[in-house]
C-alpha positions as CSV (number, residue, x, y, z in Angstrom):
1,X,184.0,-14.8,113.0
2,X,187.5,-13.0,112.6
3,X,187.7,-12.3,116.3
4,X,186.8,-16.2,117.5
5,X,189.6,-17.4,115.8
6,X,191.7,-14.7,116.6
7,X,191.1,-15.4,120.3
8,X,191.1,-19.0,119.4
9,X,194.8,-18.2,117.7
10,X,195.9,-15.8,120.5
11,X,195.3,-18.3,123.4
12,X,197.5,-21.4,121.5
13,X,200.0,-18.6,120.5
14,X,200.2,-17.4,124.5
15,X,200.5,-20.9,125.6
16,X,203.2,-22.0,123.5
17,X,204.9,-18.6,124.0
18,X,204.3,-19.7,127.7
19,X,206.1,-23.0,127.2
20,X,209.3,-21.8,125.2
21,X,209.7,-19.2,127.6
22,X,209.5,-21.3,130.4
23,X,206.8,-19.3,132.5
24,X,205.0,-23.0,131.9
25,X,208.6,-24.7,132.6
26,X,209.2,-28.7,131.4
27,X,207.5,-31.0,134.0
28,X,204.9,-28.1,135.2
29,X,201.2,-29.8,136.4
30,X,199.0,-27.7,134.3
31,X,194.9,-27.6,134.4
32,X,192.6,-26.2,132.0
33,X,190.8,-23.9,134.9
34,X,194.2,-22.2,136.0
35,X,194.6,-21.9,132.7
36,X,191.6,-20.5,131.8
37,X,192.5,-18.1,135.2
38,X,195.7,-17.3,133.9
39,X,194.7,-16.1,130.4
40,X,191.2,-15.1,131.1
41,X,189.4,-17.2,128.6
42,X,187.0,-19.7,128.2
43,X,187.4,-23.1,128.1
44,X,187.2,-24.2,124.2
45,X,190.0,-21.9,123.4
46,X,192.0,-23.6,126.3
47,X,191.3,-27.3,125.3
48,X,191.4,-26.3,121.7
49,X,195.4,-25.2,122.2
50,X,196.0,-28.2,124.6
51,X,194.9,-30.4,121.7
52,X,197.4,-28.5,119.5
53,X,200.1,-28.6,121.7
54,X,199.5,-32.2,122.3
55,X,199.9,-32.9,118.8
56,X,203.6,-30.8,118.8
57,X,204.5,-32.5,122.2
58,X,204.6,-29.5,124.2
59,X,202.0,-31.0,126.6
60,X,201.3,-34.9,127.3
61,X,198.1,-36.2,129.6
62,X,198.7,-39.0,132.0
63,X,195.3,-41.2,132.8
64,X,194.5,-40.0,136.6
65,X,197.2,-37.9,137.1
66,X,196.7,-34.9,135.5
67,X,197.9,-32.7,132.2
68,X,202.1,-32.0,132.3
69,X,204.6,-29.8,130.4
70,X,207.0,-31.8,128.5
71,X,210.1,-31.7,128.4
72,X,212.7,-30.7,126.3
73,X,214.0,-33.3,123.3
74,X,217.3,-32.5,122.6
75,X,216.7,-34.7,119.5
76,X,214.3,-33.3,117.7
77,X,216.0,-30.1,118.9
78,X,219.3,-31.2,116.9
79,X,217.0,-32.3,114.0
80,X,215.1,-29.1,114.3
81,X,218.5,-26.7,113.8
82,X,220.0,-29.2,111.1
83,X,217.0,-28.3,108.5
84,X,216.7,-24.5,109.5
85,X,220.4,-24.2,108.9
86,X,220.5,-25.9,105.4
87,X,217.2,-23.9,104.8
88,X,218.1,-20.5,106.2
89,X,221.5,-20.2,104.3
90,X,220.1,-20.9,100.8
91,X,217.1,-17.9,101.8
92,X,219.6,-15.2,103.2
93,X,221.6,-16.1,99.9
94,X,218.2,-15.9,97.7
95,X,217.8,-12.8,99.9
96,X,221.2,-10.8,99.4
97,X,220.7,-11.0,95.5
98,X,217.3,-9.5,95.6
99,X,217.9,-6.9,98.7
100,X,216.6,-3.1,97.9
101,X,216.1,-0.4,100.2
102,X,212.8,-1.1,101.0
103,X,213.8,-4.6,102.7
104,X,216.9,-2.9,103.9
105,X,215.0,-0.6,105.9
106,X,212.4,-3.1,107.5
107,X,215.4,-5.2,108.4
108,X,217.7,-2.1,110.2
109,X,214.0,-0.6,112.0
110,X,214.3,-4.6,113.5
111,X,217.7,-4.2,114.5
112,X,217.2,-0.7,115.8
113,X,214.4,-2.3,118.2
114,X,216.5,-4.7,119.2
115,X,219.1,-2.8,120.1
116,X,215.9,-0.8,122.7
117,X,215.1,-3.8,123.7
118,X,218.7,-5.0,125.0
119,X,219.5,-1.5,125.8
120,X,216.3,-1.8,128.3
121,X,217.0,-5.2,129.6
122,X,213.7,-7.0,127.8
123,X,215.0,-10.5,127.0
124,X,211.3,-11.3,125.8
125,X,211.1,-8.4,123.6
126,X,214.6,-9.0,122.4
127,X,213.8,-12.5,121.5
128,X,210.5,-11.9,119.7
129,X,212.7,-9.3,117.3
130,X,215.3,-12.2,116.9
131,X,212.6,-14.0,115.5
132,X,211.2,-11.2,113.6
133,X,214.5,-10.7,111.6
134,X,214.5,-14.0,110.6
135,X,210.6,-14.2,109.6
136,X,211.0,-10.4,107.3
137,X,214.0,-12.3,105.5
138,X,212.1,-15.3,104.7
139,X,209.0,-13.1,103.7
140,X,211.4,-10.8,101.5
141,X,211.8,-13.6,99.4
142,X,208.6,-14.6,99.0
143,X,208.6,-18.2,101.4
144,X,207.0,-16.9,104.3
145,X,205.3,-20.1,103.8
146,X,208.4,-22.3,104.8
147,X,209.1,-20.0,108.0
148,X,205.9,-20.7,109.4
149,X,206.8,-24.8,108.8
150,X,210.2,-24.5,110.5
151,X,208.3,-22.6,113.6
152,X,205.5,-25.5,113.8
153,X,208.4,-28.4,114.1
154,X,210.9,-26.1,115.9
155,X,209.6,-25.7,119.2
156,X,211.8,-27.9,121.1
157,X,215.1,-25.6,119.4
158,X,213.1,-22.8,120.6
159,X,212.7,-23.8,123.8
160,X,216.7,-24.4,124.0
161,X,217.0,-21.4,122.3
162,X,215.5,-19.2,125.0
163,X,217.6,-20.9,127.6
164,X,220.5,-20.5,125.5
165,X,219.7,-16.4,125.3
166,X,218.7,-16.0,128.5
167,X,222.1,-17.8,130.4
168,X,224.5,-16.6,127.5
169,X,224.1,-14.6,125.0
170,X,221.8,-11.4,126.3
171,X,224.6,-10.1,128.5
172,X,226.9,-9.8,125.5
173,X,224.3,-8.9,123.3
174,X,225.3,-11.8,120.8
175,X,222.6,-12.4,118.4
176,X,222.3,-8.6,117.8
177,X,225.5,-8.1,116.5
178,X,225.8,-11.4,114.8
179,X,222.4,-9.7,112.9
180,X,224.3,-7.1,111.9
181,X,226.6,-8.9,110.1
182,X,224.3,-11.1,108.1
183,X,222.6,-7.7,107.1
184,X,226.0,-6.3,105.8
185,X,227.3,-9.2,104.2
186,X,223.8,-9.6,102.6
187,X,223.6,-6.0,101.6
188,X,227.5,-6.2,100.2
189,X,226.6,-9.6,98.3
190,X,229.5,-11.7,99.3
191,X,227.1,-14.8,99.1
192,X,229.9,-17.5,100.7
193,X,230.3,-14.9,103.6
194,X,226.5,-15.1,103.9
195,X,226.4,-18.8,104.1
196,X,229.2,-18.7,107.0
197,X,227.5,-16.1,109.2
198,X,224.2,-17.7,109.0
199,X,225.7,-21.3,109.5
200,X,227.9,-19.7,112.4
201,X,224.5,-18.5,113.9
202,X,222.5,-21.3,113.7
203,X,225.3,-23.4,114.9
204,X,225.0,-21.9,118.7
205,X,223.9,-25.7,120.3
206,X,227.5,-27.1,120.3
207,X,228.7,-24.9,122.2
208,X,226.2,-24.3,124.8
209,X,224.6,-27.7,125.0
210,X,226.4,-28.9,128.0
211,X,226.4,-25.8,129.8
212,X,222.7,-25.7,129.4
213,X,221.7,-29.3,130.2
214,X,224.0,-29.1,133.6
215,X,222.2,-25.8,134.6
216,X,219.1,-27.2,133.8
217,X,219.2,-31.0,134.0
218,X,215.2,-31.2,134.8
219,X,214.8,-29.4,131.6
220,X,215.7,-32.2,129.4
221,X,214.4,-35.6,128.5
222,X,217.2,-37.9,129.6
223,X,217.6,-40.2,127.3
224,X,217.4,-37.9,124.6
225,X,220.4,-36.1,126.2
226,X,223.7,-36.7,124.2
227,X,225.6,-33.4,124.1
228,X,227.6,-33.2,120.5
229,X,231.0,-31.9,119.9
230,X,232.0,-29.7,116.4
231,X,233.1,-33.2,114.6
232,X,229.4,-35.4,115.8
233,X,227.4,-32.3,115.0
234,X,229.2,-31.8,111.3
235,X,228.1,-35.2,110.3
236,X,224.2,-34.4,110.8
């Protein structure tokens, strides 16, 4: 029983990991056989996902045409980044008055990896740890729970996100540092500091959104497409 939803789990996970990292890019024909090709499953697991991905608009059918990839809602995107940010803050704040050594040290081993990761060129791996740092801070303080929400209803930021990483920040090795100054200023208790950073590290659409879009203009749903500057996005 354990392993059929496990593979059941693994197949929607790998197909929405697929999607975000654009190895199934936005407006992609997809088919449950390649799929099943691809993956090397059967075909419940592989309509099973495509029903869940459906249902988060990853994936939409049109009647004799054929199964597509959607494409990417800056909207929701916005939307997405507005709650994590107002979220995320209060957590890392919840998270800097209860830090020991114990979540210190799960914490640095994440940023130790990451640092591998960059150091070896793995944008994928260095991604997944992004993520990871920000899942073990949420599960520090007990609300695991409300991460796994904000992933369910993020993917479209996620999908932005890993365009974002791949054309901007991995050659500078951004994110990394900007982890290691959430961990100190949560580890030295300056709580307002804490709020900044995290804010500051959420807030990476404003100034990448154009960029992004223009590189990628087949990406994007266009009428969903209205970049923001600092003054729009403060309002939201």
């Amino acid at each position: 029983m354990m392993q059929n939803i496990t593979l059941q789990d693994q197949t929607y996970e790998k197909l929405r990991e697929m999607i975000i990292k654009t190895e199934l890019y936005p407006g992609q024909k997809i088919s449950e056989s390649s799929l099943m090709e691809m993956l090397e499953v059967g075909r419940t697991p592989i309509r099973e996902s495509l029903k869940q991905l459906k249902k988060q608009g990853l994936v939409y059918t049109f009647p004799q045409s054929g199964t597509y990839v959607s494409k990417i809602d800056m909207e929701q995107a916005i939307h997405s980044r507005f709650v994590r940010e107002c979220v995320e803050k209060e957590v890392m704040v919840e998270l800097s008055a209860n830090m020991d050594k114990k979540a210190e040290q799960r914490l640095q081993t994440i940023l130790d990896e990451q640092k591998v990761q960059f150091e070896k060129g793995n944008i994928s791996g260095y991604h997944d740890l992004d993520n990871e740092f920000h899942r073990t801070c949420y599960e520090i303080v007990g609300k695991g729970q409300i991460w796994s929400w904000i992933k369910e209803f993020s993917v479209h930021l996620d999908r932005f996100r890993w365009l974002h990483l791949k054309n901007i920040t991995f050659d500078y090795n951004q994110i990394l540092e900007e982890h290691k100054d959430i961990l100190a200023a949560i580890k030295a208790r300056k709580t307002e500091e804490v709020k900044y950073l995290v804010v500051n590290h959420i807030h990476f659409m404003v100034k990448s959104q154009t960029n992004i879009i223009d590189k990628y203009p087949e990406f994007f749903l266009k009428e969903k497409v209205q970049p923001l500057n600092e003054a729009e996005d403060a309002i939201l």
